[in-house]
C-alpha positions in Angstrom: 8.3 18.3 9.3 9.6 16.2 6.6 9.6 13.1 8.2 5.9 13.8 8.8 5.3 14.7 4.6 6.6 11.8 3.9 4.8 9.6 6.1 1.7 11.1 4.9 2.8 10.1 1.0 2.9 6.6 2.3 -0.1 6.2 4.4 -1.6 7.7 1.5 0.0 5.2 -1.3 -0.6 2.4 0.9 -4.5 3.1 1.6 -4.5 3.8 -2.8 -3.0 0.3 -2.9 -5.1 -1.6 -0.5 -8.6 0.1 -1.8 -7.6 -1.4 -4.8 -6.8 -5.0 -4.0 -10.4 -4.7 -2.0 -11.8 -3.3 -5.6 -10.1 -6.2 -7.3 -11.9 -8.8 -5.4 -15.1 -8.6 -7.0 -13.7 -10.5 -9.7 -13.8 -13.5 -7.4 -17.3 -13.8 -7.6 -17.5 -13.4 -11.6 -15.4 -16.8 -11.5 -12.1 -16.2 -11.3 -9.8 -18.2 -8.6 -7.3 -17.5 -6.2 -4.6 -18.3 -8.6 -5.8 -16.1 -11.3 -6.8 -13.4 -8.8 -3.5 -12.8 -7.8 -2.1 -13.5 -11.4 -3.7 -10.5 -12.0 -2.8 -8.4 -9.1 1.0 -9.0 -10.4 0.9 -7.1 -13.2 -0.9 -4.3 -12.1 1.3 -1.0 -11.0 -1.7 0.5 -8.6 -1.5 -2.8 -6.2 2.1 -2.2 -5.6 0.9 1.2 -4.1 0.3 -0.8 -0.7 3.8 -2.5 -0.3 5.6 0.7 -1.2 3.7 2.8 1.1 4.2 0.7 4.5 7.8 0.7 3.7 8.3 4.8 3.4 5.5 4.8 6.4 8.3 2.7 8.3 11.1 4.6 7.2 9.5 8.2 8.3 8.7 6.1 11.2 12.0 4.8 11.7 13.6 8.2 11.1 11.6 10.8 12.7 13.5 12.7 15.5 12.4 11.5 19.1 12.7 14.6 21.2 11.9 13.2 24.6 14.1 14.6 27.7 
């Protein structure tokens, strides 16, 4: 049950993170580059959301008790 919580906190964190980086690409069209695009990405907390989130997903994954016969 535990294993499934957590999996659920991650698939959560990591759909918060990638809706965000999608969000964050409209400033592509107001002019701003690639370079500058992920410049900013950096030093925002939220977009770290998605990296954090596939690794506990992969941990719960990883960990979760396989009760096959």
């Amino acid at each position: 049950m535990g294993y499934a919580f957590l999996f659920m906190i991650g698939f959560g964190m990591a759909v918060s993170g990638g809706v965000t980086l999608i969000i964050y690409l409209n400033f592509l069209p107001a002019g701003l580059s690639w370079f500058n695009y992920f410049l900013f990405i950096q030093g925002r907390v939220e977009c770290y959301f998605l990296p954090a989130g596939l690794l506990i997903m992969m941990f719960a994954l990883y960990k979760f008790p396989n009760y096959t016969c």
